[in-house]
N, C-alpha and C positions, 0 to 999 in steps of 0.2 A: 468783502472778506478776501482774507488773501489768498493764490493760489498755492498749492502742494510746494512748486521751487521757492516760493517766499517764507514759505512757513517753513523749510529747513534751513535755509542760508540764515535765519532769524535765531532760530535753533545753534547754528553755529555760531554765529554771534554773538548769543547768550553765554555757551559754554568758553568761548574766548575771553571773554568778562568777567566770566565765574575765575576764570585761571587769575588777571589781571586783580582781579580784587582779594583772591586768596580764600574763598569763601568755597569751602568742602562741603557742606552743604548745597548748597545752589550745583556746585561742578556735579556732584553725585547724582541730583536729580533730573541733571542731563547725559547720564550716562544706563544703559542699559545695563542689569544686573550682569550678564555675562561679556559685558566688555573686555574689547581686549585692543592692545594698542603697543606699536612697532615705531620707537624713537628711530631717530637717522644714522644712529651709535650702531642702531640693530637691537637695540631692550628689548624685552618684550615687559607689556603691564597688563594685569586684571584690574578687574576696576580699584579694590580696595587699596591696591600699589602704587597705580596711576596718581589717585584721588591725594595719599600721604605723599608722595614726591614731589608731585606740584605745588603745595598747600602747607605742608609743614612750617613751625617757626621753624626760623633757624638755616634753612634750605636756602634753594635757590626762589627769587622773586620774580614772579612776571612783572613785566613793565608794559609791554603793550603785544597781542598780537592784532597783526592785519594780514585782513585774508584779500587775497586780489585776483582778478578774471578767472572768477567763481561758475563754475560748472557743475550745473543740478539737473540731475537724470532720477526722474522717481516711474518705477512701474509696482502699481498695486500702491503696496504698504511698504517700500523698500525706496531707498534714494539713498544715489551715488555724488558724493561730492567731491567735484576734483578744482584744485588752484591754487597757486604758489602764494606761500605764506613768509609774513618777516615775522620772526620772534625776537623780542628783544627781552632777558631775564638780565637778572644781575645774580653770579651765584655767591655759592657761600664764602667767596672768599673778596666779596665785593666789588669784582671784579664788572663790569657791564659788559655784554657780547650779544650782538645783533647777527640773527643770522637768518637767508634767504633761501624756501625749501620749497620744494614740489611738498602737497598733503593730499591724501585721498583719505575720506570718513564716508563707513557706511549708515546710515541712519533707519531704523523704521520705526513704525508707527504705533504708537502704545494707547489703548483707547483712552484710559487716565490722563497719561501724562503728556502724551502728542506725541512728536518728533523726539526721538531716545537714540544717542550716538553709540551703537552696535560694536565700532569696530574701526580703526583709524593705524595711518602709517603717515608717517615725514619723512624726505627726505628722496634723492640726495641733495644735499647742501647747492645751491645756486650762486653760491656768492666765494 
């Protein structure tokens, strides 16, 4: 069985595929109802905003994120994730842009659902 930092870095891997595949479903039920999340722009999102900006037709596409030298801190029901990430989208205007960011997400523990991403910021830009 895997331990606690496996089972979140797994978690976030998931919800990076959820983005990459476009599926609001799946992204949602990796998000905790009172999510909230802090773009590199300075956005800020709740889940429902988050979930429609990434996901939407018409928007901007994920094409791949990679998360890299991944640092997982869990105490209790709580885990901190910190590691520089590439995002590469193409937005709506078809444009491709690859861009390289410090991320920290906080994750806790939902007895249903597992690992539920609380709370998230990107940025600043590394590249």
């Amino acid at each position: 069985m895997a331990g606690d930092d496996d089972q979140v870095l797994a978690a976030a891997h998931a919800r990076a595929a959820a983005l990459v595949a476009g599926d609001a479903a799946a992204l949602r039920s990796l998000l905790h109802p009172d999510f909230s999340w802090v773009s590199h722009r300075g956005d800020a999102f709740d889940r429902d905003r988050y979930v429609a900006a990434n996901t939407a037709p018409g928007g901007l596409r994920w094409r791949a994120q990679i998360l890299e030298q991944a640092q997982v801190h869990v105490v209790g029901d709580t885990a901190v994730l910190r590691c520089t990430v590439t995002d590469v989208i193409t937005g709506a205007d078809g444009r491709e842009v690859r861009a390289r960011m410090w991320m920290t997400q906080a994750w806790t523990r939902d007895e249903t659902a597992g690992w539920v991403c609380l709370a998230g910021h990107a940025g600043p830009r590394l590249d």
